[in-house]
C-alpha positions as CSV (number, residue, x, y, z in Angstrom):
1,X,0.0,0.0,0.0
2,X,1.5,3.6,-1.3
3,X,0.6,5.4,1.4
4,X,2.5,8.8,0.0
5,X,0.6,8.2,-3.0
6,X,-3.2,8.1,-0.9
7,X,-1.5,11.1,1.1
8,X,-0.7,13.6,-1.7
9,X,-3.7,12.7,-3.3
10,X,-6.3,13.7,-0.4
11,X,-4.0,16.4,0.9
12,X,-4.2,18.0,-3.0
13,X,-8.4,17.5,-2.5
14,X,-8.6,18.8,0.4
15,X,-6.7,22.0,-0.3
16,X,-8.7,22.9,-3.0
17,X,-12.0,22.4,-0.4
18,X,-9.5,24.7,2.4
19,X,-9.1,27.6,-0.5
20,X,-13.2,27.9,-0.6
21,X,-13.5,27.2,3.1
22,X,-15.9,30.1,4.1
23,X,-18.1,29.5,1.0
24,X,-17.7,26.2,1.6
25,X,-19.4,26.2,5.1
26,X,-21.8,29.3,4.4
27,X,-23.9,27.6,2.0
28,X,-25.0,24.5,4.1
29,X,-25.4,27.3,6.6
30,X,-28.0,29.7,4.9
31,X,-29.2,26.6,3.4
32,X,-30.4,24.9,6.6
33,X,-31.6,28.4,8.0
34,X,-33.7,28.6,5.0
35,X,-35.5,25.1,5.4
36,X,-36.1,25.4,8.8
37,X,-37.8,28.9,7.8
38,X,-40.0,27.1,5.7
39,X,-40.3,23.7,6.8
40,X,-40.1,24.1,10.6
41,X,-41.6,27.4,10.7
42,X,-44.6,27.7,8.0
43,X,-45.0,24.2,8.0
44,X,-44.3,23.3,11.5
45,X,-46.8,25.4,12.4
46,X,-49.4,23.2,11.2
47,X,-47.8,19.5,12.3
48,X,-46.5,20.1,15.8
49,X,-45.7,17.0,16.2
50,X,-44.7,13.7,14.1
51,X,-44.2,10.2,16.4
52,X,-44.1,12.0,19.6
53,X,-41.1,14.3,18.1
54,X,-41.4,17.7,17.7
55,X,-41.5,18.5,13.7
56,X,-38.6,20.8,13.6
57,X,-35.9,18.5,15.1
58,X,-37.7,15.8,13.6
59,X,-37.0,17.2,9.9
60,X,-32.5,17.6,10.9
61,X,-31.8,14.1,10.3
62,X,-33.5,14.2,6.6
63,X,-31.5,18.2,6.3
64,X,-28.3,16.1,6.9
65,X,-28.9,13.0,4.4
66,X,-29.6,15.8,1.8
67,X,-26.4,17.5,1.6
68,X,-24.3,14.6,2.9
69,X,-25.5,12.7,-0.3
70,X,-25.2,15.4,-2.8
71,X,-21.9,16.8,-1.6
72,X,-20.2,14.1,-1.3
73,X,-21.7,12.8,-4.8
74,X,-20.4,16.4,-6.0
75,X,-17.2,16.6,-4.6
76,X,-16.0,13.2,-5.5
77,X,-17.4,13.0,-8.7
78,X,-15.7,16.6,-9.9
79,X,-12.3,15.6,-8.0
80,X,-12.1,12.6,-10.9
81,X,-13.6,14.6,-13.5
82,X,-11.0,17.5,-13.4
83,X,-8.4,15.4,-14.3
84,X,-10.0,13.9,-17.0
85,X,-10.9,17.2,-18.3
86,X,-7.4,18.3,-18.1
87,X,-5.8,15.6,-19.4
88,X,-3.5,14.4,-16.0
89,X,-4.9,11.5,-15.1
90,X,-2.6,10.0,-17.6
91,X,-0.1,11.0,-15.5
92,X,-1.4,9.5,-12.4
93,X,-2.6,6.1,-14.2
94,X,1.0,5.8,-15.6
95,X,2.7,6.1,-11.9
96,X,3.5,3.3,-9.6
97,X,-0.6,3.9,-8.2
98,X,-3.0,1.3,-7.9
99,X,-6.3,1.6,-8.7
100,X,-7.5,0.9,-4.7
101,X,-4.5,3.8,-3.9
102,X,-6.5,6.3,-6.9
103,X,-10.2,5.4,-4.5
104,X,-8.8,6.0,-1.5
105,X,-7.7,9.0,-1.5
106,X,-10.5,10.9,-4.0
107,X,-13.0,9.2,-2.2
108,X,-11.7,9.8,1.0
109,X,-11.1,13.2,0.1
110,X,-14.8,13.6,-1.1
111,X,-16.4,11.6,2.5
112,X,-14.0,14.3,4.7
113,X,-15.6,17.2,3.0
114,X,-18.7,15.8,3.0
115,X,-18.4,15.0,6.9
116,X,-17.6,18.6,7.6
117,X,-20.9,19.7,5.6
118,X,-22.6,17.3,7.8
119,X,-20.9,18.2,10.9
120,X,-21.6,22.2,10.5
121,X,-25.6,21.3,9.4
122,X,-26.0,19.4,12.9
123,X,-24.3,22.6,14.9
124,X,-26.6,25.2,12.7
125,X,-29.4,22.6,13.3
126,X,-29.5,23.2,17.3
127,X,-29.6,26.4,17.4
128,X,-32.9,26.4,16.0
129,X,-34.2,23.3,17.4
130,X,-33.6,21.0,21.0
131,X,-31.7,18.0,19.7
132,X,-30.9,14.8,21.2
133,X,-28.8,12.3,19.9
134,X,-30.1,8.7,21.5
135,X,-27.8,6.5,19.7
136,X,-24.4,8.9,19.2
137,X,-22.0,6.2,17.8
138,X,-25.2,4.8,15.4
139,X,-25.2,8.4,14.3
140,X,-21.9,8.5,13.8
141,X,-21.7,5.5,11.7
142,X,-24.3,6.2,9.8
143,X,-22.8,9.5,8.7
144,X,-19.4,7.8,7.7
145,X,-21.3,5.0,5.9
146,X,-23.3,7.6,3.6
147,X,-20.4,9.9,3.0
148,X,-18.2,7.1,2.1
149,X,-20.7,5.4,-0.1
150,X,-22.2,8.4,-1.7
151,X,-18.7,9.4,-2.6
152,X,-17.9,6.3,-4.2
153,X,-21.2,6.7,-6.3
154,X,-19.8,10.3,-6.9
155,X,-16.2,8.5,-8.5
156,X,-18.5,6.7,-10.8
157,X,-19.9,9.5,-12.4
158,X,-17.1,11.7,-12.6
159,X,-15.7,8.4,-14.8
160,X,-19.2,8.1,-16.6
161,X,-19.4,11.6,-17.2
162,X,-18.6,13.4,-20.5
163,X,-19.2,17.3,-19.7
164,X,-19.5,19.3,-16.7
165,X,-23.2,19.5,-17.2
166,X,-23.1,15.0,-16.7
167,X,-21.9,15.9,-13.3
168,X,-25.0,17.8,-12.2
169,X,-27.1,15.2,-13.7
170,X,-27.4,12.3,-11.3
171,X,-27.3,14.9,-8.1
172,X,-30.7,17.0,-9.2
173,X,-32.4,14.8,-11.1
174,X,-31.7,11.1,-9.4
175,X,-30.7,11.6,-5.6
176,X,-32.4,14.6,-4.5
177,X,-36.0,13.6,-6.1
178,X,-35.2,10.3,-4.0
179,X,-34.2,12.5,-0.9
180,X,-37.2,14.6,-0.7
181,X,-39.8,11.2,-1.4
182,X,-37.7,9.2,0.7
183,X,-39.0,10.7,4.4
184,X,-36.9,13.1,4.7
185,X,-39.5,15.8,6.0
186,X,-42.2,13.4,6.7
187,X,-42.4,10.0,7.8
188,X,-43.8,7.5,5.1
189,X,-46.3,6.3,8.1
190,X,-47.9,9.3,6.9
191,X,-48.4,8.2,3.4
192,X,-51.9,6.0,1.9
193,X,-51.1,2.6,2.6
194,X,-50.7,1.8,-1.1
195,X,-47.2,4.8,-0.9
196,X,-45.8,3.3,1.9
197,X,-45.4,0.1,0.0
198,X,-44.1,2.0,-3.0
199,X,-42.3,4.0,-1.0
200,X,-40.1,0.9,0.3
201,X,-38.8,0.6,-3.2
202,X,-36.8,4.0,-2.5
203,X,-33.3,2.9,-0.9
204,X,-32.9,6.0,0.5
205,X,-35.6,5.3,2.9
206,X,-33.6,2.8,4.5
207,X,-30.7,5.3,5.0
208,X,-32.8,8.1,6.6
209,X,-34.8,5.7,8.2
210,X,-31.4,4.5,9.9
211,X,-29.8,7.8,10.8
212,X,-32.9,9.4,12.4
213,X,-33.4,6.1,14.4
214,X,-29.9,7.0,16.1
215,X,-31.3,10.3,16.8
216,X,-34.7,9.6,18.6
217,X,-34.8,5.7,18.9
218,X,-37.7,5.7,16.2
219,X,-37.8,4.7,12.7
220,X,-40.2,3.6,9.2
221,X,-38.2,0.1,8.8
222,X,-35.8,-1.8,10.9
223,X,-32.3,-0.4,12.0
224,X,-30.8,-4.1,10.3
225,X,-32.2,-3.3,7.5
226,X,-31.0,0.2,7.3
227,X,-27.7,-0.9,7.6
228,X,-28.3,-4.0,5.6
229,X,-28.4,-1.5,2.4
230,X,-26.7,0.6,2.8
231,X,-23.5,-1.7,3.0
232,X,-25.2,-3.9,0.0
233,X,-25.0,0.0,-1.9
234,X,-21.4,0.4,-0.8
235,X,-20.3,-3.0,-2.0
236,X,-22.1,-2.8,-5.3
237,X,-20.5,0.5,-6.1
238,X,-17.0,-0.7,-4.7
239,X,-17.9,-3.9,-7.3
240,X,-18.4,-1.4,-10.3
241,X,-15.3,0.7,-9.3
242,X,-13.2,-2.3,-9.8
243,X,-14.6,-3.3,-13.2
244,X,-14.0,0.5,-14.5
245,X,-10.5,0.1,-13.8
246,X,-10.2,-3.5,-14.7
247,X,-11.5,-2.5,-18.5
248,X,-10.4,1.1,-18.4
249,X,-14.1,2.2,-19.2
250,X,-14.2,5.7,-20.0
251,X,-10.5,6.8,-18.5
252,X,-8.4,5.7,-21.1
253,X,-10.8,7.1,-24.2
């Protein structure tokens, strides 16, 4: 294992996240202020309560999922991308770096910046909102499994994509669709029997179903389950990183 190699590799990612630090940080900031304006406070004022948990700390865990997935999707899949664009990943493919060495560091690059976004959502989050935290280390894993497999769907389509306008692609029109009907601001208990059985064909249920079960010790499906898919995601997309490597689809065209 090169572990120079993994080194330089996330310490050049995460400079280019350090050099936009304040933009960086603002935007998940005025972001969350933003929904809770909305959500908590126009709609909150009509649901006071959903499963015994006040509406406006029961919304944070879905706030999180939404820009842990789509940042770390964004920032892995345009730390691949550049290089391709550019022309120096032929450099870095023709250096003594293995594929698994290439991963590691992007992705891990892409999860970090990801887990700060999540990090400074939960600390806007409570000042708005009483939060309690009944399962801290499930919380915590839960975060690292969803930046770490999010990002690794983020490396496949900055390999898949052609154009800068690809990247964008997957993140608006795929994820956050799935985000928003997955529970995030409502619980699918909610829903006509006939959508909550639809609704169960939406992985990303499963996730935020998981993660706010670490907060409040309630959830739509079973914990096992939760975690059950999201490391069945992580494997498939670890599978299909290794067979784009393997064949060189789409990085040596």
């Amino acid at each position: 294992m090169n572990l120079t190699a993994i080194w330089s590799i996330y310490r050049f990612e995460m400079t280019r996240f350090f050099r936009t630090l304040f933009q960086s940080f603002l935007s998940p900031v005025l972001s969350t202020s933003l929904y809770f304006v909305v959500f908590g406070a126009a709609i909150g004022s009509r649901i006071d309560q959903v499963d015994g948990i006040d509406y406006g700390a029961f919304i944070v865990p879905g706030l999180i999922m939404l820009s842990v997935m789509t940042q770390s999707i964004s920032n892995a899949s345009f730390g691949i991308y550049f290089p391709k664009f550019i022309g120096t990943i032929y450099e870095l493919l023709s250096a003594p770096v293995s594929f698994l060495e290439i991963v590691l560091g992007y992705v891990g690059a892409a999860a970090t910046k990801a887990l700060f976004i999540g990090v400074v959502i939960l600390a806007t989050s409570s000042l708005f909102v009483d939060l309690s935290i009944a399962h801290p280390m499930a919380m915590v894993l839960f975060l690292l499994l969803t930046c770490l497999s999010f990002a690794l769907m983020g490396f496949i389509i900055g390999i898949w994509a052609k154009n800068f306008e690809q990247l964008q692609l997957v993140p608006l029109l795929v994820v956050t669709p799935l985000v928003f009907l997955g529970g995030s601001f409502y619980s699918i208990s909610m829903l006509p029997p006939i959508w909550q059985k639809v609704t169960l064909f939406n992985p990303v249920v499963y996730l935020i179903s998981g993660f706010r079960w670490s907060f409040f010790g309630t959830s739509d499906v079973p914990v096992g389950l939760s975690l059950l898919a999201i490391g069945g995601f992580t494997l498939a997309c670890l599978c299909v990183i290794w067979w784009i490597f393997k064949t060189g689809w789409r990085i040596r065209e």
